[in-house]
N, CA, C and O atoms as a GROMACS GRO file, in nm:
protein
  288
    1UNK      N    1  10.728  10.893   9.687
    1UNK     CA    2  10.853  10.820   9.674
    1UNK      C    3  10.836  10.683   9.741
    1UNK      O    4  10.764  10.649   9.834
    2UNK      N    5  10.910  10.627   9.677
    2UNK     CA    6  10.835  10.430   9.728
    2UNK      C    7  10.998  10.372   9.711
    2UNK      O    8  11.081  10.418   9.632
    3UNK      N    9  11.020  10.259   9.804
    3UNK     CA   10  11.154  10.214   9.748
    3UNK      C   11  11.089  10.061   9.733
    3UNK      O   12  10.991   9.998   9.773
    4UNK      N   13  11.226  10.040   9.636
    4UNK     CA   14  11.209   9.910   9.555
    4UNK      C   15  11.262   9.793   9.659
    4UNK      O   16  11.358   9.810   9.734
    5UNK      N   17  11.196   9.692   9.651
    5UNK     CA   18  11.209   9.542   9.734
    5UNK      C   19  11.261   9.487   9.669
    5UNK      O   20  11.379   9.483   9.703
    6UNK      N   21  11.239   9.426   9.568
    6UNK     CA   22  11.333   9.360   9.478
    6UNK      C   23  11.292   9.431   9.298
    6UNK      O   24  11.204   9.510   9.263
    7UNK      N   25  11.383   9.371   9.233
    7UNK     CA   26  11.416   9.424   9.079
    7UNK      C   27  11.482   9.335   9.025
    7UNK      O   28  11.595   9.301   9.061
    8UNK      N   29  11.390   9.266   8.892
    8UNK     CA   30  11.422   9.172   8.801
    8UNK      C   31  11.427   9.190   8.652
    8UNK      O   32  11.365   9.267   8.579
    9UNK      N   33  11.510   9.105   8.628
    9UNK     CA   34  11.490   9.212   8.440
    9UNK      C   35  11.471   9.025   8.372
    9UNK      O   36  11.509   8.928   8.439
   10UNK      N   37  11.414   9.014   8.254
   10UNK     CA   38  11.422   8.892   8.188
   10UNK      C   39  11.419   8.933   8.065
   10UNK      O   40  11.353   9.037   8.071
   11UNK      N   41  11.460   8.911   7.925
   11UNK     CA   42  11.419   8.904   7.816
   11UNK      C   43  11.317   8.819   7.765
   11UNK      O   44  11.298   8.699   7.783
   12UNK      N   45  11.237   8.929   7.679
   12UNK     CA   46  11.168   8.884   7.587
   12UNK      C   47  11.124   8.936   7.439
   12UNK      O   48  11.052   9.029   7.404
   13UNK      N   49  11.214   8.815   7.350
   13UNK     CA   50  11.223   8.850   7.257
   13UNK      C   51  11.332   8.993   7.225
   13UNK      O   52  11.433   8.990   7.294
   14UNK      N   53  11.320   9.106   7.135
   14UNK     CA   54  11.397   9.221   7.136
   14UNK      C   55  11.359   9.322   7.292
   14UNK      O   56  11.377   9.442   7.315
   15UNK      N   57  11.331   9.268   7.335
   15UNK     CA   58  11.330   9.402   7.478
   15UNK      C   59  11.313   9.306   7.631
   15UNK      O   60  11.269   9.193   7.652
   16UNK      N   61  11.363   9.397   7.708
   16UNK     CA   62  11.401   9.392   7.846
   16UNK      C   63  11.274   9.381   7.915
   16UNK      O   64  11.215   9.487   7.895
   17UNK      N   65  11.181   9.281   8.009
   17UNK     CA   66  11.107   9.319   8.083
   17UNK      C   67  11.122   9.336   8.227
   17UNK      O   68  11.125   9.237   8.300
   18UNK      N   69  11.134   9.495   8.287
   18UNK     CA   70  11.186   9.497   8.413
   18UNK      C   71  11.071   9.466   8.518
   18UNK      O   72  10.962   9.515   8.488
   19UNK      N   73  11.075   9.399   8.626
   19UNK     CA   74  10.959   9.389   8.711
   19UNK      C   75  11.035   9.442   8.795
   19UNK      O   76  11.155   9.416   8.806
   20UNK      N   77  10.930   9.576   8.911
   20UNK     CA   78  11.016   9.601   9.056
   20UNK      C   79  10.873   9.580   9.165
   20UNK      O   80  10.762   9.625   9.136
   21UNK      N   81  10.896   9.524   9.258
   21UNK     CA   82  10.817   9.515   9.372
   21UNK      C   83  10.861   9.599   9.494
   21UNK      O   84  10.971   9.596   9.550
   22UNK      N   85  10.753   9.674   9.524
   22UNK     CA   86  10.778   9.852   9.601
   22UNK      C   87  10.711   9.798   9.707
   22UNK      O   88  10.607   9.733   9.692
   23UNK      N   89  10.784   9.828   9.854
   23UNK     CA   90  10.740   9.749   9.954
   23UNK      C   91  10.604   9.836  10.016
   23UNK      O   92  10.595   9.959  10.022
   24UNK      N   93  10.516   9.749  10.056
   24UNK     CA   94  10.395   9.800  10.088
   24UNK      C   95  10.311   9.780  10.015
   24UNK      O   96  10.193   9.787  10.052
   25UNK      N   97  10.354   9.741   9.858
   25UNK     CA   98  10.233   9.685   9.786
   25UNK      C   99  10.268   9.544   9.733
   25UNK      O  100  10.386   9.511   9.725
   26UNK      N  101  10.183   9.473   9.703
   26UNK     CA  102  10.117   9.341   9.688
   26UNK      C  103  10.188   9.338   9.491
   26UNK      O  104  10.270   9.260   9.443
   27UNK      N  105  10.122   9.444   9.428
   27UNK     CA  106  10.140   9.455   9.277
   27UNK      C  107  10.268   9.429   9.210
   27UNK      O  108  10.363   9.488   9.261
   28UNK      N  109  10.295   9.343   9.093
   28UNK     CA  110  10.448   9.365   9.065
   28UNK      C  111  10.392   9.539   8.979
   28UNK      O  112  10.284   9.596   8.972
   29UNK      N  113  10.534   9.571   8.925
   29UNK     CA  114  10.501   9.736   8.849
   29UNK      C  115  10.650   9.684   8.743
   29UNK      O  116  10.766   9.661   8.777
   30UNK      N  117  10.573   9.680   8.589
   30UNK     CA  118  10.668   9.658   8.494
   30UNK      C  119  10.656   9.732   8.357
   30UNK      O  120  10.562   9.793   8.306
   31UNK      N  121  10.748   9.713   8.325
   31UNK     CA  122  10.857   9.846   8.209
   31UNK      C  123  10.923   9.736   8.121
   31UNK      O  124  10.958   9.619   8.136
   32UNK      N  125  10.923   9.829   8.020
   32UNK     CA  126  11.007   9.739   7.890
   32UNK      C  127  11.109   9.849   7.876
   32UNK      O  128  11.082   9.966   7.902
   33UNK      N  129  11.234   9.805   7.832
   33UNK     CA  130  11.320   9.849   7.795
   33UNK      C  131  11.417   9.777   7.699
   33UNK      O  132  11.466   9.669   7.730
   34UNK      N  133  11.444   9.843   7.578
   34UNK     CA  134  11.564   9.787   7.502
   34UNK      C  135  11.685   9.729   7.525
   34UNK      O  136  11.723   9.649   7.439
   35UNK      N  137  11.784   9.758   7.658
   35UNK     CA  138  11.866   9.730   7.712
   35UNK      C  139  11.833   9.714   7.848
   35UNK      O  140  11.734   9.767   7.898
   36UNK      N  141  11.931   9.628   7.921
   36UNK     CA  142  11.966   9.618   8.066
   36UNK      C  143  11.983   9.762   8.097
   36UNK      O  144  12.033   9.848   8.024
   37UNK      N  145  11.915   9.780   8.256
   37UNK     CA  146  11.939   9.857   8.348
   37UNK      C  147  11.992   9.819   8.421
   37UNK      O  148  12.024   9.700   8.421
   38UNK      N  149  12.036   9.927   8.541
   38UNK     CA  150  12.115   9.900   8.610
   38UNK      C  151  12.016   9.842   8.736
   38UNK      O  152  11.896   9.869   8.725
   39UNK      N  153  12.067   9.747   8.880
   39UNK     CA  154  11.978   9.760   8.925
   39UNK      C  155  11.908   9.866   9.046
   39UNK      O  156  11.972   9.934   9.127
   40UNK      N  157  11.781   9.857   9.035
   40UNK     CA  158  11.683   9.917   9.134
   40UNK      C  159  11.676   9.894   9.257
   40UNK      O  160  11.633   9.984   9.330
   41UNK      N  161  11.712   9.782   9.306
   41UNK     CA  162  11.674   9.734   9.405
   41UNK      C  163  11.752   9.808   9.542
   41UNK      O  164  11.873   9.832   9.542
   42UNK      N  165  11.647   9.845   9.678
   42UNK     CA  166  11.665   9.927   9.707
   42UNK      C  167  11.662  10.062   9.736
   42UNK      O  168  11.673  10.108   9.850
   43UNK      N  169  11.644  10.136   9.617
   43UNK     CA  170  11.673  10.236   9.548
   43UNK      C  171  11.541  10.326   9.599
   43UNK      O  172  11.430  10.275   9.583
   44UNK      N  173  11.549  10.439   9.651
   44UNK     CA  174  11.354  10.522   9.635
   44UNK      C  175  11.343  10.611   9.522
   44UNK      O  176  11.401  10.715   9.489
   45UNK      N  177  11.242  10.532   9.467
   45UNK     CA  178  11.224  10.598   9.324
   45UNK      C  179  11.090  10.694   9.311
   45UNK      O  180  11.012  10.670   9.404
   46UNK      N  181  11.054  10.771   9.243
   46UNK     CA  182  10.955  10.841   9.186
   46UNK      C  183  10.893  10.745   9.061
   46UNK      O  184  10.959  10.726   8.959
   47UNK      N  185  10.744  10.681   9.082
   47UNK     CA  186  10.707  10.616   8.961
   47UNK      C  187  10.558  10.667   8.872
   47UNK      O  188  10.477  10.706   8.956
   48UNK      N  189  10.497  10.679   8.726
   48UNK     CA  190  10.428  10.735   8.705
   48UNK      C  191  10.388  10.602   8.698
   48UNK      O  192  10.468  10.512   8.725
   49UNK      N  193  10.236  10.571   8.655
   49UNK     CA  194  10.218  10.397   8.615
   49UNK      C  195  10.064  10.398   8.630
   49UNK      O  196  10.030  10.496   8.696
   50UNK      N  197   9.962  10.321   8.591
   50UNK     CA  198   9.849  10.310   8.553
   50UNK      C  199   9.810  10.145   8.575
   50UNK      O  200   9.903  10.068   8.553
   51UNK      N  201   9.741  10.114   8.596
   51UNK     CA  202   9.673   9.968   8.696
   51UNK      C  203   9.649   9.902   8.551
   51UNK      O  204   9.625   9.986   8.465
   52UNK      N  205   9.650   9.791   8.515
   52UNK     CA  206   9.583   9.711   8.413
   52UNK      C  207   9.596   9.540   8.502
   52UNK      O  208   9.664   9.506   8.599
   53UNK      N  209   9.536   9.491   8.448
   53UNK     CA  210   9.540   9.325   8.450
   53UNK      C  211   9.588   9.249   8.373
   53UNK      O  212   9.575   9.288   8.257
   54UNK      N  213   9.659   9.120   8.388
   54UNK     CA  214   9.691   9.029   8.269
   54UNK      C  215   9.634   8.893   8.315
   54UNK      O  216   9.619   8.880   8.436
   55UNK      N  217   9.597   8.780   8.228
   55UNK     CA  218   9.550   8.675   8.259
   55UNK      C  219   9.709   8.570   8.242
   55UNK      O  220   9.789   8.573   8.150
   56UNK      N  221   9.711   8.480   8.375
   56UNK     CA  222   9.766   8.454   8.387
   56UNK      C  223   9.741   8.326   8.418
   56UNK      O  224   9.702   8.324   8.535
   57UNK      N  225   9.745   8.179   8.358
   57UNK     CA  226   9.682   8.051   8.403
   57UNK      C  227   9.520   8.045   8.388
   57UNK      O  228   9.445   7.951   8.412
   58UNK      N  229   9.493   8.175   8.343
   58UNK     CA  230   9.323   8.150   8.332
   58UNK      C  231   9.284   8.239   8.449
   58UNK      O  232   9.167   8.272   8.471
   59UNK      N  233   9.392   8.276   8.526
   59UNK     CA  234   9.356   8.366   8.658
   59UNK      C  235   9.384   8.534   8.620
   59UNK      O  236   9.488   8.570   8.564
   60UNK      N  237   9.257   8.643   8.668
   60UNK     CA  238   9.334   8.776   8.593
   60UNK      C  239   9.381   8.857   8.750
   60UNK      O  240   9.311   8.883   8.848
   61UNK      N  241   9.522   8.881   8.726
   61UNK     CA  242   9.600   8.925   8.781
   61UNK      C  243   9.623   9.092   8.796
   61UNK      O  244   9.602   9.158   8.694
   62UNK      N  245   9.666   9.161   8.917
   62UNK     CA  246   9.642   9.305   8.885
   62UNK      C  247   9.790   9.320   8.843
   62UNK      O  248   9.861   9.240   8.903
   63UNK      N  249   9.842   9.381   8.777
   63UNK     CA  250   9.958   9.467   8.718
   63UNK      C  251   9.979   9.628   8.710
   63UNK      O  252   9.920   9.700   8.629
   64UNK      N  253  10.046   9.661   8.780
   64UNK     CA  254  10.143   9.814   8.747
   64UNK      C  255  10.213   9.846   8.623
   64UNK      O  256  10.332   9.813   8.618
   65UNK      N  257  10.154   9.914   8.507
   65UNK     CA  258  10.223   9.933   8.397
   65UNK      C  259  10.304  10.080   8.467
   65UNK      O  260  10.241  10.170   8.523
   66UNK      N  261  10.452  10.077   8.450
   66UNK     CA  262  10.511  10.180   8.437
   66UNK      C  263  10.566  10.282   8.339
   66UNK      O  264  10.653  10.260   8.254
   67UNK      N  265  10.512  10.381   8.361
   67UNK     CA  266  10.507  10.515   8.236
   67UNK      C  267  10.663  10.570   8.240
   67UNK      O  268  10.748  10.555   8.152
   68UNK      N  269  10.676  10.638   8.365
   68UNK     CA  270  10.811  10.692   8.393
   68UNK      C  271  10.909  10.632   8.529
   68UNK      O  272  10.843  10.646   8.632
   69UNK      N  273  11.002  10.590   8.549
   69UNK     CA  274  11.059  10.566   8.650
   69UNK      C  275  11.193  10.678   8.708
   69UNK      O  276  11.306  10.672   8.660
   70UNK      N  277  11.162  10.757   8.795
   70UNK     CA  278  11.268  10.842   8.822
   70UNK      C  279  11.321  10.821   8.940
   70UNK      O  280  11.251  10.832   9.040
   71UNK      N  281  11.469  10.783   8.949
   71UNK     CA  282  11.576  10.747   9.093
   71UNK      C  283  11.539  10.898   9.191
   71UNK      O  284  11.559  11.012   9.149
   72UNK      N  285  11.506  10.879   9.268
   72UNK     CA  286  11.506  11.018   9.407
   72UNK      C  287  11.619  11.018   9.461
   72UNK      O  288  11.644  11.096   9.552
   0.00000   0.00000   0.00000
């Protein structure tokens, strides 16, 4: 169980991209969703999620893809 530091949602295009930053780690950890959620922030959640990278400015960046997000 990890709680959330902050929680941002932005659109792009047809879906929601949520970013949450879980204190103690460095990584953002992000989720797509069709609609707004409510927010996270705060919150200790249960998260499933798998490590990938994205290039970002030419720089490759580590990223948290999130599988499942469950409120504790």
């Amino acid at each position: 169980m990890q709680q959330v530091r902050s929680h941002v949602q932005r659109e792009a295009g047809l879906w929601i991209i949520n970013t949450l930053m879980i204190e103690g780690c460095s990584a953002p950890f992000r989720y797509r969703r069709k609609e707004r959620y409510k927010s996270l922030q705060g919150q200790r959640v249960n998260l499933t999620y798998y490590c990938s990278s994205e290039s970002v400015a030419g720089m490759s960046v580590e990223v948290m893809k999130v599988v499942r997000v469950k409120i504790a």
